[in-house]
C-alpha angles and dihedrals in degrees: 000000000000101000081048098054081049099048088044092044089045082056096058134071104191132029138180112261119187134194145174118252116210094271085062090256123152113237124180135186137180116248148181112236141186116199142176152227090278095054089256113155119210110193122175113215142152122272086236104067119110087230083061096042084044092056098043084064102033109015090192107115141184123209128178124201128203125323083213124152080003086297132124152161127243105185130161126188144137128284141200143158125289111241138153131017099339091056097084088045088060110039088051086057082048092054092039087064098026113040091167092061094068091080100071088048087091088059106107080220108047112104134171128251121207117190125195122195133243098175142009141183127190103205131188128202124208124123080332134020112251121199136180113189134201132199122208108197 
């Protein structure tokens, strides 16, 4: 199942994260991501956003890949911001998936979000829905 959730998430570019603002109300944005080989999901965004802002006050997040083939990803982890002497590293494996996303490393706002998981399910729709989870403690 595992080495299935990784193939389906490499596939795709973008994915919905969702977050909790500060009233404990669910907000959720489309994203480019990067991830690796231990489901961990690398995002940019402003420091401005209110998914930045979100995860500064309740770092529990949500994230769905795909659907793709009538396949996705429901995954939930914690997230944080990238700092130190991994943030290069992992802003180089970003780049490496999403080119496009180097331009907005010259914005003075502009920060990186790693998520590790907690928990993760592949499902599979057909005449029912399907789903294998993992937990990650």
């Amino acid at each position: 199942m595992k080495e299935q959730a990784l193939d389906l998430m490499s596939k795709q570019s973008y994915c919905v994260i969702s977050t909790v603002s500060p009233e404990n109300k669910s907000e959720s944005a489309v994203v480019a991501f990067s991830q690796n080989d231990k489901f961990e999901v690398v995002i940019g965004t402003s420091k401005e956003s209110r998914k930045f802002k979100n995860i500064q006050n309740n770092p529990n997040v949500s994230i769905v890949f795909g659907p793709q083939d009538k396949k996705a990803v429901q995954y939930e982890g914690i997230a944080r911001e990238l700092e130190g002497d991994k943030l290069a590293e992992y802003k180089a494996q970003h780049f490496q998936k999403q080119p496009g996303s180097e331009k907005y490393e010259a914005d003075p706002t502009q920060t990186y979000i790693i998520v590790t998981p907690t928990w993760i399910r592949l499902v599979e729709s057909g005449p029912f829905i399907v789903g294998e989870e993992t937990r990650f403690d």
